[in-house]
C-alpha positions as CSV (number, residue, x, y, z in Angstrom):
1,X,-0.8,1.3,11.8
2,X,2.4,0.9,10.0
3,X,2.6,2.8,6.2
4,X,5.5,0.6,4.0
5,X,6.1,3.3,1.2
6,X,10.0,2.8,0.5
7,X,11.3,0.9,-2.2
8,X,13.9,-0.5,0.1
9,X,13.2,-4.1,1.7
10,X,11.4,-3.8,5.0
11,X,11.5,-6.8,7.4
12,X,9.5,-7.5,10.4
13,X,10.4,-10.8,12.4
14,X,9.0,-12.0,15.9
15,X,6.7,-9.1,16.5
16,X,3.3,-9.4,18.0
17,X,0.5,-7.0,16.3
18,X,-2.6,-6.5,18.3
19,X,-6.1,-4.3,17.7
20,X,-4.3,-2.1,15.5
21,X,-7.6,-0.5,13.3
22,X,-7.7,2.2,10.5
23,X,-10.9,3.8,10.2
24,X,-13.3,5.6,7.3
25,X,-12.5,3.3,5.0
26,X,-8.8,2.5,5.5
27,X,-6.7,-0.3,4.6
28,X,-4.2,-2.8,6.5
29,X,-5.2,-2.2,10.4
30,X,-1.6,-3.3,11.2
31,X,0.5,-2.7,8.1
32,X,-0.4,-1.1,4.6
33,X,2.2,-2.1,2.2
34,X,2.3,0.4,-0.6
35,X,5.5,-0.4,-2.6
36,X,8.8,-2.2,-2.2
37,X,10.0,-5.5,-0.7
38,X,7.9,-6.8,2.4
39,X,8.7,-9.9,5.1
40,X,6.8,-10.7,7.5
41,X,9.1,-13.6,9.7
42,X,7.4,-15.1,13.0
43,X,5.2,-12.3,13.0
44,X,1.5,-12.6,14.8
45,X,-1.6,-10.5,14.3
46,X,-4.5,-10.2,16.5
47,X,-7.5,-8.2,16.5
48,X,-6.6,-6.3,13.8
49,X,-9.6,-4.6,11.7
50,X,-10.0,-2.5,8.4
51,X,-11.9,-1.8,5.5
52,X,-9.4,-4.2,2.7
53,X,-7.2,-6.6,5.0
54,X,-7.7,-6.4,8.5
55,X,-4.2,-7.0,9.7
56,X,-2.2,-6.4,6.6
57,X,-2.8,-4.8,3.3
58,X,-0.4,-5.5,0.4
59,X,0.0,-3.6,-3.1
60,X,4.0,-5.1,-4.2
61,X,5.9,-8.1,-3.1
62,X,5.1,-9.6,0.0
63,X,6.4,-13.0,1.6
64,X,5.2,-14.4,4.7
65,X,6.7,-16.8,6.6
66,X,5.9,-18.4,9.9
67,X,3.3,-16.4,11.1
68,X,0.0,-16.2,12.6
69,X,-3.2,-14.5,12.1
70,X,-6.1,-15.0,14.7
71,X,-9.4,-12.9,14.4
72,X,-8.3,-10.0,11.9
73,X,-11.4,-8.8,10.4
74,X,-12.1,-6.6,7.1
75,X,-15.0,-4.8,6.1
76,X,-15.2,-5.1,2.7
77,X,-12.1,-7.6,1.3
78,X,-9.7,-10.0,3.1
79,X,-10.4,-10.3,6.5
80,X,-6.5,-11.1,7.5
81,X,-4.9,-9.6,3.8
């Protein structure tokens, strides 16, 4: 799992993301986005699992574009974000 705690702008682009999973009640399986400016650009998450957003979970700005997300899972909230 990937922790986004900068306030700087962080930007993924054509990455593929697969079974990341956080555990005991964590958040984001792939990415957990606590503050700044987040872009995800042809990015692609698969399998990902957690307790609030399976593949990514998101707490500031966030823009997606062009992505994919295919059988992310949460256990409690947002099963892709």
């Amino acid at each position: 799992m990937i922790k986004v705690t900068s306030t700087a702008d962080v930007t993924f682009s054509g990455v593929h993301f697969m079974s990341g999973s956080v555990t005991y009640g964590g958040s984001g399986g792939c990415i957990y986005h606590e503050s700044g400016y987040l872009t995800l650009e042809d990015v692609r998450f698969t399998l990902c699992s957690g307790y609030n957003g399976g593949a990514v979970c998101s707490h500031s700005t966030l823009n997606v574009l062009d992505s994919y997300f295919t059988q992310n899972r949460a256990s409690n909230l947002g099963g892709a974000m």
